[in-house]
N, C-alpha and C positions, 0 to 999 in steps of 0.2 A: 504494500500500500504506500502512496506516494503523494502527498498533498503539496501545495502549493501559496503563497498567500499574496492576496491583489484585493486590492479596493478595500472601502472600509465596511464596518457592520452595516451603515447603510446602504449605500450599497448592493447587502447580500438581500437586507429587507427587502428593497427594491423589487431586486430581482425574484426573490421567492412569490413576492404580492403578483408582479408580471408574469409567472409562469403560471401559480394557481387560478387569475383571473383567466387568462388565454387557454388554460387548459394542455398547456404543453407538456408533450410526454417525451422522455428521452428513447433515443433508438436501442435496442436492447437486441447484440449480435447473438447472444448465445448464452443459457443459464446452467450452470454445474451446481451437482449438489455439493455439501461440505465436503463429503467424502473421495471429491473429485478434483479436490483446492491444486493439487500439485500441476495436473492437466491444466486447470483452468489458468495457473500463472505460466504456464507453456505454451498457453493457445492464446495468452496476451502478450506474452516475448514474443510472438513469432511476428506478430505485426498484421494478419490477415486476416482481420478481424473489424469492420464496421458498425459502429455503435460500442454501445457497454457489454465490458463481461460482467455475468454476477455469480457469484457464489452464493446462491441458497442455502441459508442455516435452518 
């Protein structure tokens, strides 16, 4: 896991009011379960991948 920081808290407010009014959903390439974490950080190193990877807990 790798985060990042930009812009301030408002910002993210912002942003979060903007997404939940619009209704935007992110792209979601592909879901593994927990027991699948090692794949799934393999299938996101590899770069071939469009949208989110997620790991389902």
């Amino acid at each position: 896991m790798s985060g990042i920081y930009v812009g301030s808290r408002k910002m993210q407010e912002d942003l979060s009011r903007l997404v939940s009014q619009r209704n935007i959903k992110p792209v979601v390439d592909r879901v593994f379960d927990i027991h699948q974490a090692r794949e799934a950080y393999q299938y996101l190193a590899s770069g071939n991948h469009f949208g989110k990877v997620v790991i389902s807990i």
